[in-house]
C-alpha positions in Angstrom: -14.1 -148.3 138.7 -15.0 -146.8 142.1 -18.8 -146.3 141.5 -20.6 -149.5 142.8 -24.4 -150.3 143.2 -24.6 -153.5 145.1 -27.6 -156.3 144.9 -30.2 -154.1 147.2 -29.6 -151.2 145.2 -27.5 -149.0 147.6 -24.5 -147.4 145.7 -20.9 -146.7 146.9 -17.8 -144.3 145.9 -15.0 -145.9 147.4 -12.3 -143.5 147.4 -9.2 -143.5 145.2 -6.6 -143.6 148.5 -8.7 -146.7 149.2 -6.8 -150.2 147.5 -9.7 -152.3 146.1 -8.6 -155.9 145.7 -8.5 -157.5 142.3 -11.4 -160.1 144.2 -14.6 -160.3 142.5 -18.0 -158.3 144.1 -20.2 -160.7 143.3 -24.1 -158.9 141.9 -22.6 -155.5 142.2 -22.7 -153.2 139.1 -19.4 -151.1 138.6 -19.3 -147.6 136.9 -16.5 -145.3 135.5 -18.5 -142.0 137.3 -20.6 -140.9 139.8 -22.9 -139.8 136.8 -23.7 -142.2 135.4 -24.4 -144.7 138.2 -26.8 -142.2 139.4 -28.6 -142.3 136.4 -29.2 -145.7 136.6 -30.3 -145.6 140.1 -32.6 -142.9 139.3 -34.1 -144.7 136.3 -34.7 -148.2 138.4 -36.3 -146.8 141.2 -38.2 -144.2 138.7 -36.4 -140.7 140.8 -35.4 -137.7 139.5 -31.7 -136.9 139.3 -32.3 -134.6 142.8 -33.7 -137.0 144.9 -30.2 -139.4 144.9 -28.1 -137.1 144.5 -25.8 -136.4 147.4 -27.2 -139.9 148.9 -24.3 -142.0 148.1 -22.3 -143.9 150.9 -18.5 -143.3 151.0 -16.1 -145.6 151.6 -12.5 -144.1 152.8 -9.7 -144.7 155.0 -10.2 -142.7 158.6 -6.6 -143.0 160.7 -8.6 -143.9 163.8 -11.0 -146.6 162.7 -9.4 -147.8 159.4 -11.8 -148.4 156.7 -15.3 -146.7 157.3 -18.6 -145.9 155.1 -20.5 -142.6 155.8 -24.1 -142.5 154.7 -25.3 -138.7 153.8 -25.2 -137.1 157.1 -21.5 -138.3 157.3 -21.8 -140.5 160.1 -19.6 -143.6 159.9 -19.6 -147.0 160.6 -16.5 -148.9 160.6 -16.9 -152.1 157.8 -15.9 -154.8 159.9 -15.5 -157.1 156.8 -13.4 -157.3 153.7 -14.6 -154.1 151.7 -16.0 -157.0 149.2 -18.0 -158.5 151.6 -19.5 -155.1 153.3 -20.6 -153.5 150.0 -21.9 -156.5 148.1 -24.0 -157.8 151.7 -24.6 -154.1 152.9 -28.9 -153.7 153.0 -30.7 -151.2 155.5 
């Protein structure tokens, strides 16, 4: 499952190239598809389908900074922290 909406509500697709320990993400919510997990979002937080969608962070393996997250705009931020830790903490 690669579709993750962590404890503050922000989701992630972590890529398939990416290896996702067998470690627990403690509060997170996993999906099978992008889909669905945006149809949960949208019915928590009461927002039509187009208002999330294209608003999920990615999570992917860059050559130069290793494992990064890009918010909509694509700008990337390196995660610094187990990929556990950074998407079950992350909060704006």
């Amino acid at each position: 499952m690669r579709y993750i909406i962590n404890p503050h509500g922000h989701y992630f697709h972590v890529a398939d190239a990416v290896t996702m320990e067998n470690a627990p993400f403690p509060e997170c919510r996993h999906f099978d598809d992008e889909k669905t997990m945006l149809e949960t979002v949208a019915r928590e937080h009461l927002l039509d389908m187009d208002e999330i969608e294209g608003s999920t962070f990615e999570v992917f393996h860059d050559e130069a900074e290793g494992l990064v997250c890009a918010d909509m705009r694509g700008c990337t931020e390196p995660l610094g922290a187990s990929l556990q830790d950074y998407i079950t903490h992350y909060a704006l």
